[in-house]
NUVEXDREN-536783 format. One record per residue: residue in one letter; x, y, z of N, C-alpha, C in turn. Coordinates in steps of 0.02 Angstrom, whole numbers, plus 50000, padded with zeros to 5 digits. Example, Ala and Ser with C-alpha at 12.3 -4.5 7.8 and 13.67 -1.06 7.14 Angstrom:
residues 2
A506604971650390506154977550390506604983550390 S506424988850354506844994750357506455000250394 
This chain:
residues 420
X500424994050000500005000050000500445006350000 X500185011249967500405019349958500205023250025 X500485026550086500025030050107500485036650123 X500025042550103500155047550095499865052450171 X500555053950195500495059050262500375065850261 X499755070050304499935076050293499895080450344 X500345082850346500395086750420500935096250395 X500515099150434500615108650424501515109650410 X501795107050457502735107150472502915101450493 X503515099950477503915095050467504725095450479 X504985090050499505775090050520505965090950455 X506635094050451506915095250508506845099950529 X506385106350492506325112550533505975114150590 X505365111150606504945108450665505235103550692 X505085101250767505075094550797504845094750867 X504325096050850503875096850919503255090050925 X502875088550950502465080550950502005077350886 X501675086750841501445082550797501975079550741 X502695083150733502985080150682503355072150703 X503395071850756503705067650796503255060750768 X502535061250795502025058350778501815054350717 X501815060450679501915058050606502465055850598 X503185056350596503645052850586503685046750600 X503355043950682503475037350691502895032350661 X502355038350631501995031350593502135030950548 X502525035650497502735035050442503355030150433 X503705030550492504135026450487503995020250496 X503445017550554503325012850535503015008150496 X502675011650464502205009950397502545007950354 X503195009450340503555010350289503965004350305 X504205002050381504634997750394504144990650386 X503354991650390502924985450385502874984050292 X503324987650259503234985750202502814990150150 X502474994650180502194999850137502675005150108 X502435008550055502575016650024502355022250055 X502825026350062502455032550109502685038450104 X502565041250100502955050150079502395055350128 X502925060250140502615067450202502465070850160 X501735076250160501645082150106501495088150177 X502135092050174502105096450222502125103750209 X502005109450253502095115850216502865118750258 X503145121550222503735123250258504085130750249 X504335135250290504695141750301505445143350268 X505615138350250506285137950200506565143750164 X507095146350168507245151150115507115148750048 X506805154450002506445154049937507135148149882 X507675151049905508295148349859508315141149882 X507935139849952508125131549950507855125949894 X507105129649880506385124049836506805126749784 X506715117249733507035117149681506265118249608 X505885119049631505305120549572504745124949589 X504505126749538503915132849536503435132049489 X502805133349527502225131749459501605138149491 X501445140249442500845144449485500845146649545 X501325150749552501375156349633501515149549693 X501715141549690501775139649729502455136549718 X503165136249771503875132649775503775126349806 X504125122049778504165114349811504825112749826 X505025106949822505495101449838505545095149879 X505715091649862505475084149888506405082249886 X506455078949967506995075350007506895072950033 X507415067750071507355062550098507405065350192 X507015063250216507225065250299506995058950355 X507875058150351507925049350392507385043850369 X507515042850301507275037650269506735038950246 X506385044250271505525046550251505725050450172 X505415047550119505175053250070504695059950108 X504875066350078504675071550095504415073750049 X503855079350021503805085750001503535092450051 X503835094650034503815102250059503625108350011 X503285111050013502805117349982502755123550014 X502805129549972502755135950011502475141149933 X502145145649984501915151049950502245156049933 X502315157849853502715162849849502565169849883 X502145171949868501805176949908501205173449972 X501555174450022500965169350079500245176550100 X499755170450098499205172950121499115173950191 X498875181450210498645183650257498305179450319 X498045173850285497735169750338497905161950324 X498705161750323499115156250292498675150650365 X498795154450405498835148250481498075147950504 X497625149950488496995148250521496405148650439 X496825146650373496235145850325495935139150333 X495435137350311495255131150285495075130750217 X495105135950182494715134950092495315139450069 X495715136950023496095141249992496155138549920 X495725142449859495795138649801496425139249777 X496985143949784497675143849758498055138949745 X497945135549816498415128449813498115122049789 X497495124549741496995116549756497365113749694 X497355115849648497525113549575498325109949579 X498545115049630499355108049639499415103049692 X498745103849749498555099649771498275094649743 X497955094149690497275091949628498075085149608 X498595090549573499055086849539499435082149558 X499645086649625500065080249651499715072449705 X499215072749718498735068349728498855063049675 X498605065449621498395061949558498865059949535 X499515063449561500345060249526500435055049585 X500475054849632500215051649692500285045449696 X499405046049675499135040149676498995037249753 X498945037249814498945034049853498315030449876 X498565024149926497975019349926497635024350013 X497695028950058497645031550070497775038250109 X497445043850121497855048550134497905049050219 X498185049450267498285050350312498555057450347 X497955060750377498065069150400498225068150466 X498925070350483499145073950549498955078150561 X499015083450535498885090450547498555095450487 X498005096350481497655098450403497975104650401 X498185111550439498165118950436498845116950379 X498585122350341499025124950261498935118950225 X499005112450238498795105950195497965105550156 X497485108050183496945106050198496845104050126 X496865108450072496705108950007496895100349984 X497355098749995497585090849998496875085250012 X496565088150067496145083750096495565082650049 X495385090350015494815091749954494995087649901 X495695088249870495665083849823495975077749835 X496165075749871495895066049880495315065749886 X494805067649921494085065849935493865065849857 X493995072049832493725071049749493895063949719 X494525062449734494785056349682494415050649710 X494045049249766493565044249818494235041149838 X494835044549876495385040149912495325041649980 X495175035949999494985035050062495455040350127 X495215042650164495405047150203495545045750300 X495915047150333496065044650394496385052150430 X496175055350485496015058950522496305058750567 X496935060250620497225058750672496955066850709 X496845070150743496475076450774497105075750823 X497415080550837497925082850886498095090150923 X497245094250866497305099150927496575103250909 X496445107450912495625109650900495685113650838 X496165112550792496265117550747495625117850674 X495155112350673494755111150614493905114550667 X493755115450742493505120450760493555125950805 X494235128450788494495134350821494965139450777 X495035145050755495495146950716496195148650738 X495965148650803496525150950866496955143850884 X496845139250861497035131250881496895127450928 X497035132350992497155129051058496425132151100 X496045134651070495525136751124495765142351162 X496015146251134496255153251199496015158651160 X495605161051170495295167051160496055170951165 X496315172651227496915176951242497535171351257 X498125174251257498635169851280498565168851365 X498155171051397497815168851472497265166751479 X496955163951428496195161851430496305157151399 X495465152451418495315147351352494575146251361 X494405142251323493735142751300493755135051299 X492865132251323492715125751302492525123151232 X492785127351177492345127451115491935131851085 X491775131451001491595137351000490875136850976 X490305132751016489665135151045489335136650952 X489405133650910489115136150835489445140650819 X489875145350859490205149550842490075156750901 X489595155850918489265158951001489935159551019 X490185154451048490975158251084491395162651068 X491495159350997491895164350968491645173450959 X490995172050944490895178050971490915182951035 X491145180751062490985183151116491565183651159 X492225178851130492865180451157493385181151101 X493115179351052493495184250992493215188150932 X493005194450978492785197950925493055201650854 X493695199750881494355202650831494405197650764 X493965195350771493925188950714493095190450667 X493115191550608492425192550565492145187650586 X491425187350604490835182950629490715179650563 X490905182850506490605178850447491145173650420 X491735175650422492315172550431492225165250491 X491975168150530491975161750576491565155950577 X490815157850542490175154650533490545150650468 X490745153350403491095150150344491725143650376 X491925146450400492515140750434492155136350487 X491725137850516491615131250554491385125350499 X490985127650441490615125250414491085121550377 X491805123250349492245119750314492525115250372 X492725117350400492825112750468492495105450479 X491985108550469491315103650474491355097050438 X491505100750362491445096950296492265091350293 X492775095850314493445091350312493195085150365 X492895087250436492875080750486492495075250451 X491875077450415491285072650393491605071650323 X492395072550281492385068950237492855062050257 X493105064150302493485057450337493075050950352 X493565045450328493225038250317493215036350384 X493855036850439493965037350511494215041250548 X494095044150602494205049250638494435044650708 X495045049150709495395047250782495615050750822 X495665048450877496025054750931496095052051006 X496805052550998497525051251060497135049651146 X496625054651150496335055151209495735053851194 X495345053151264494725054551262494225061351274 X494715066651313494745072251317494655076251235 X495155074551210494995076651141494505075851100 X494345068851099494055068451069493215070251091 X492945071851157492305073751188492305081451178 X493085085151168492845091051139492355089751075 X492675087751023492495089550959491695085850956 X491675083151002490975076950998490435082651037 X490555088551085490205093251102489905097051062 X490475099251008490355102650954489895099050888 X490055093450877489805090450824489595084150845 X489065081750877488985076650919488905071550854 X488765069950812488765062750770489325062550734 X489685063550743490585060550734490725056150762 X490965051050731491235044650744492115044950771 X492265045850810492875045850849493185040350874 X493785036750854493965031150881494555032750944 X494835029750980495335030951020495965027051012 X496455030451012497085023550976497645030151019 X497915028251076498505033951093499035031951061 X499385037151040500085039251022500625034251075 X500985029651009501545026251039502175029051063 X502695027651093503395029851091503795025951068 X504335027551043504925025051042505325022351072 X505325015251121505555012951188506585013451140 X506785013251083507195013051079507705019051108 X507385024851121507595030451136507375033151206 X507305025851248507005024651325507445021051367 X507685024651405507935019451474507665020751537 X507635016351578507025017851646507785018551698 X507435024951723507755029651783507565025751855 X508245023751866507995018751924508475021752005 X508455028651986508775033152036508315031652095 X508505031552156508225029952208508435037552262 X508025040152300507955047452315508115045152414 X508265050052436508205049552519508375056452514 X508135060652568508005067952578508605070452589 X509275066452559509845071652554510005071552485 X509635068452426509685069152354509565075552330 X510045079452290509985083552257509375081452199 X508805086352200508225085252156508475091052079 X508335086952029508335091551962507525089551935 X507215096151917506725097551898506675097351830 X506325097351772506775099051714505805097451672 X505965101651610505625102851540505725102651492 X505375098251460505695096751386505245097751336 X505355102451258504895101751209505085109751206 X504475110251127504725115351108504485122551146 X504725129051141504605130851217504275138451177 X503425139151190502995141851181502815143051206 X502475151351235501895154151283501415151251314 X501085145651287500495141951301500705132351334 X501645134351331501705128351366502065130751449 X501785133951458501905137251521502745136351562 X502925137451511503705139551537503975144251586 X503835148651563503815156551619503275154651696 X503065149951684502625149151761503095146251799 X503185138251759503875136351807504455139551819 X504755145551781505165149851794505015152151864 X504485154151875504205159451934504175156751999 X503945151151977503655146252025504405145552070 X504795140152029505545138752035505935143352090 X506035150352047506265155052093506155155852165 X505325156152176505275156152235505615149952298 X505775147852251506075142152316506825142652316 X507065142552392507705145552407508225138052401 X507975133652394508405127552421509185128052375 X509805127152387510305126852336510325121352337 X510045113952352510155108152299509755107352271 X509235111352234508965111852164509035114752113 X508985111652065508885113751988508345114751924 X508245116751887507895116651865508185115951782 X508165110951733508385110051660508015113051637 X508185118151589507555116851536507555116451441 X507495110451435507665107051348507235110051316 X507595112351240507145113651178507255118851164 X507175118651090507285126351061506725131451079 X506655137651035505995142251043506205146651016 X505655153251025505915158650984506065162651016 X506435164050985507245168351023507105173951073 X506445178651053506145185251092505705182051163 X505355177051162505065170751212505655170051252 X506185168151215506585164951275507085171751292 X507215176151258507525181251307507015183251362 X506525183851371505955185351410506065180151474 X506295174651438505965167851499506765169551544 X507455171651510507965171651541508035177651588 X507485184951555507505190551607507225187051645 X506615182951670506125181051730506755176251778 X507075172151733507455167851779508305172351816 X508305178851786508555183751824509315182851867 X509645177251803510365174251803510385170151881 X509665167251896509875161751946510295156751925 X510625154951954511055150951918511065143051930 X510395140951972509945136151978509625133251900 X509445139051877508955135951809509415136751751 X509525133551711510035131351665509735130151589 X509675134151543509435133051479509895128751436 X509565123051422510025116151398509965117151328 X509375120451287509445122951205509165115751192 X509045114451115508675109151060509025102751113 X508995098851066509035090851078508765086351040 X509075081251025508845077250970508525070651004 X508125067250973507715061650997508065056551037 X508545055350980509225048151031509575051251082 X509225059351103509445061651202509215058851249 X508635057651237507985056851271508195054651322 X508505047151311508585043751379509295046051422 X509585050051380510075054751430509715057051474 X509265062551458509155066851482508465066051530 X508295060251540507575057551567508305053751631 X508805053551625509335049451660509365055151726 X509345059451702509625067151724509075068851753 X508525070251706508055073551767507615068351802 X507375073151885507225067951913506395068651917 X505955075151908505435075251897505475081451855 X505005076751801504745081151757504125086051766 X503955089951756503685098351750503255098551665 X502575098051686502285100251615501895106551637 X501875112851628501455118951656501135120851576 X500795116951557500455119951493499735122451518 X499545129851492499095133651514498615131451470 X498645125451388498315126451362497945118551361 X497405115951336497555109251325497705104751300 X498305104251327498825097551307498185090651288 X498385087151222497895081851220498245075151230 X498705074251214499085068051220500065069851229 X500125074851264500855076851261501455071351266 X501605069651216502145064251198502635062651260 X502875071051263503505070851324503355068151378 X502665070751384502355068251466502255058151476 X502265056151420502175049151409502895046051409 X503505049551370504035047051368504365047351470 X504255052751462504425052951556504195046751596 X503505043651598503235038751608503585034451597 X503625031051551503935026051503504605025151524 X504825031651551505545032151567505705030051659 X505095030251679505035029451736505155035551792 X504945042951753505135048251797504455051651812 X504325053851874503565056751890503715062251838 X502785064851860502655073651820502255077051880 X502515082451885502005088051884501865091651850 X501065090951819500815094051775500135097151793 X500005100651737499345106051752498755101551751 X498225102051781497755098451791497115100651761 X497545099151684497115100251603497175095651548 X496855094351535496535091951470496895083051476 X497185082651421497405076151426497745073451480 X498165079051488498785078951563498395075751621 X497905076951630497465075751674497125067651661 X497195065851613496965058951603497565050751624 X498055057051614498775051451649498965054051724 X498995058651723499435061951799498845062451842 X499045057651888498665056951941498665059652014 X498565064852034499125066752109498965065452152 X499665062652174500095058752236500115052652221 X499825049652142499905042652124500605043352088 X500725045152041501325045751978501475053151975 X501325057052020501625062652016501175068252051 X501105076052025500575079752052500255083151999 X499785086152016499525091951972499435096552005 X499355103951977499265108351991498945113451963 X498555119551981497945121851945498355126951900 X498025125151849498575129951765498435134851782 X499125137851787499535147051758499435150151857 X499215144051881499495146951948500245146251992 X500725152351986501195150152000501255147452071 X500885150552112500885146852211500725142252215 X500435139452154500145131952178500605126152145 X500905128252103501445125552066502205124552105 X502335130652126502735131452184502625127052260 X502095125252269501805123552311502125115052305 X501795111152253502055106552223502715104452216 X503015108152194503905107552173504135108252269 X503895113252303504035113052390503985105452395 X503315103652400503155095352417503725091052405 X504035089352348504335087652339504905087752381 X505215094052368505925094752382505815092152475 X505195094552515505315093352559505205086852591 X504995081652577504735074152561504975070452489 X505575071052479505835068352416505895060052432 X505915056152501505675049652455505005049452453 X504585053052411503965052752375503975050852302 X504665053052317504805051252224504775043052209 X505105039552259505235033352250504345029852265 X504025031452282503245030652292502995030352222 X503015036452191502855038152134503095033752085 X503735032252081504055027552043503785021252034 X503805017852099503625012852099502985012152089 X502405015552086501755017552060501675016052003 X502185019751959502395021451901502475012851853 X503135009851902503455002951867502804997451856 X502384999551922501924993351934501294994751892 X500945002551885500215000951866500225004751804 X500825005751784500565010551704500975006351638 X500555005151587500955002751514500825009351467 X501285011051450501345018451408501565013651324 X500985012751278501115010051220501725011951162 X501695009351142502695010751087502315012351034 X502715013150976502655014250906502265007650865 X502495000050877502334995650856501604996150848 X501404997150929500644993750948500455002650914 X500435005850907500105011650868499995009350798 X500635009850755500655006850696500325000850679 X500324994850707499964988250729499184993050709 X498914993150764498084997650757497895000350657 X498515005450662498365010250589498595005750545 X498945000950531499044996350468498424992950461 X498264990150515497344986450512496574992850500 X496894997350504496495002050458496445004650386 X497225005550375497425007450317497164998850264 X497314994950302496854989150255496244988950252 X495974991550285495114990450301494914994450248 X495125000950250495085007050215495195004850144 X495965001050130495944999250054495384994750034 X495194988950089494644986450046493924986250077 X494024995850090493234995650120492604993950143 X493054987950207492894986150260492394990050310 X492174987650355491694990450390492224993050450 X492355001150479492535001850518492655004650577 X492065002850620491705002850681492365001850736 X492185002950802492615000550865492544995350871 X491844992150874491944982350879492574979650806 X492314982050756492794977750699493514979350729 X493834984850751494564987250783494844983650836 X494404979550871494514978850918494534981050977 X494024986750960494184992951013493554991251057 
C-alpha cells in the first residue's frame, strides 16, 4: 500500500509532538512494508525549493529515510495559519494527489495542507484523520481566546463571538462550516485522548471518533531507576518546544521562589528567540535554572537519566503530550497542570502531582512538596513501574496498518471491527 501523510510542518525544521508523531507512523508503515511520503508546508528560504508552478515553490527530500515534500507560497496569504478553503493551492494539490496516487491519505495536521484533503476526497481516496489539537473548530488552535484564557469550544460559533471579536463573525460561521465538511469527509476519525476527542463530539455530536494513543519509541527509553532519600539533590527539568501556552515562564516563577541550593531546574528545547530572552529576564541569572537549548530524539534517555521530575505547566490543553508519556515510560514522575489530557495520565500523589494551570503558588507549592518529602519520588516510581503501560510505536502502527487495510478494501470500520 501507498500512504500519503499530511501534516502543516515538518523536520527538520519543526520537531515538536505532531511532527514527531507523524514521523513514527510514517516510519513505521514504511518499515511494515508499505510506500509512504510526508506532504508538508514549510518556512525555508525561497533559494532552498528546487521548482515553481503557479505562485507555489516545492521540493521533495529524503528526511531519515522518510520521502518528503515540502511546499510554500510565493507570496503567503494573510490567513496562511487559520484558513481552511484556499483555492490557490487546490490545483497543485489536485496534481500532486493524482501524481500520487495513494491507497490512502493520512492527516496529521490539516492547517496549510487542507486543500490536499479536498482533492483526495474528489479522487474517492479514502481518508484517515488523526485530530491533535482543535485547529478544524477553532481558528486560534488551542482554544484561547487570549494567551491567558481558554474557552470550552466554540458554541456554533457563540463563543467565538463573544471572546473573539477581533475575528469576522462571517469568517467564523464560513470556517466552522468547512471545518465541518473536512471532519465529515473522513472515512475514520481518531484521537490520542478521550478528552479530545469529547471536545469535538460537544461541538459536532455525530462524529464517529475512535481512540488509539500515540506510541513511543522505547528505543530512545531507558528507565530511571535513581532511588531518592531527603539528602538527594532534586533536578526539575522541561522538555519540548518552548511556547507561551506551554507554560514555561510559570515554572520559571514558581522555581525561583524556592530558596533550596540543591535544586535545579533543566530546561530542553529550542523556541523563539524574543520568548526565551523574556523567559531568561524572569529567571534573572539564577544560576539554579540552566537553559540546555534543542536536543535530538536519541537524548531522550540521557536526559530522562538526568532529570528527576518532570514539569509540564501547559496553560493550554495538552491532548496527548508525547513528552509527558516518554517521562512515564522512562520511569520519571510529572507535575503537571490539571488540564486536558495531562489530566487523564497524571494522577496526584499517584505518579506525580498536578497543579491548577498558570497558577504560580500552587505550582510552587508542588515542586516545595517535593523537595521537602523527596522519598515521595520513589512512591511515585514505583507506582509508576507497577500500574502504568505507556504504548510504543509498534502497537500504534499495529492499530493504523489494520485500518489502512480496512480502508483499502472498504471494510466496515466501527470500534467492535478494531478491536476497540
Amino acid at each position: 500500500m501507498k500512504i500519503l501523510y499530511l501534516v502543516h510542518q515538518f523536520y527538520p525544521e519543526f520537531q515538536s509532538g505532531t511532527e514527531k508523531i507523524v514521523y513514527n507512523s510514517a516510519f513505521m508503515t514504511q518499515k511494515n512494508g508499505n510506500e509512504v511520503k510526508v506532504i508538508t508546508y514549510g518556512f525555508y528560504p525561497k533559494d532552498f525549493f528546487t521548482h515553481s508552478e503557479n505562485g507555489i515553490l516545492w521540493k521533495e527530500f529524503i528526511y531519515q529515510g522518510i520521502p518528503v515534500l515540502v511546499f510554500q507560497y510565493e507570496e503567503q496569504p494573510f490567513d496562511l495559519h487559520i484558513s481552511l478553503a484556499d483555492p490557490q493551492s487546490y490545483e497543485f494539490a489536485k496534481r500532486i494527489i493524482l501524481r500520487e496516487s495513494p491507497d490512502v491519505v493520512h492527516v496529521g495536521h490539516p492547517m496549510r495542507v487542507h486543500q490536499f484533503i479536498r482533492a483526495a476526497k474528489e479522487q474517492h481516496i479514502p481518508i484517515l484523520i488523526t485530530l491533535t489539537d482543535f485547529f478544524l473548530i477553532c481558528p486560534k488552535v488551542i482554544l484561547a481566546p487570549t494567551k491567558d484564557s481558554l474557552c470550552s469550544g466554540p458554541e456554533k460559533g457563540l463563543a467565538c463571538k463573544r471572546f473573539c471579536g477581533e475575528i469576522d463573525a462571517k469568517y467564523i460561521r464560513e470556517r466552522l462550516i468547512e471545518g465541518r465538511n473536512i471532519l465529515e469527509s473522513a472515512d475514520v476519525l481518531v484521537s490520542p485522548s478521550k478528552f479530545l476527542a469529547e471536545t469535538f463530539l460537544k461541538e459536532i455530536d455525530d462524529l464517529q471518533i475512535q481512540i488509539n494513543n500515540h506510541g513511543i519509541r522505547y528505543g530512545n527509553i531507558a528507565s530511571n531507576q535513581k532511588i531518592y532519600s531527603q539528602t538527594t539533590s532534586i533536578l526539575f527539568g522541561f522538555t519540548g518546544y518552548i511556547q507561551y501556552h506551554k507554560g514555561v515562564h510559570i515554572l520559571i516563577k514558581a522555581f525561583r521562589g524556592i530558596k533550596n541550593s540543591d535544586t535545579r531546574l533543566y530546561i530542553y528545547g529550542p523556541g523563539e528567540e524574543t520568548f526565551l530572552r523574556q523567559l531568561k529576564e524572569i529567571a534573572n541569572n539564577d544560576d539554579r535554572i540552566i537553559f540546555k537549548g534543542p536536543f535530538l530524539p536519541e537524548q531522550l534517555a540521557e536526559i530522562f537519566q538526568e532529570i528527576d521530575v518532570l514539569v509540564t505547566p501547559s496553560i493550554w490543553y495538552e491532548n496527548y503530550p508525547m513528552v509527558l508519556h516518554e517521562a512515564l515510560a522512562s520511569n520519571v514522575p510529572v507535575i503537571a497542570s490539571d488540564l486536558g489530557g495531562m489530566s487523564e495520565k497524571i494522577k496526584n500523589g499517584f505518579n506525580g502531582l498536578t497543579f491548577i494551570p498558570g497558577d504560580v503558588e500552587d505550582l510552587q507549592n508542588k515542586l516545595s512538596l517535593v523537595i521537602n518529602h523527596r522519598e515521595l519520588i520513589n512512591q511515585y516510581k514505583e507506582n509508576i513501574k507497577n500500574n502504568m503501560v505507556i504504548p510504543n510505536v509498534e502497537q500504534e502502527a499495529y492499530w493504523y496498518q489494520r485500518v489502512y487495510r480496512a480502508l483499502g478494501d472498504r471494510e466496515d470500520l466501527t470500534d467492535e471491527k478494531m478491536g476497540r
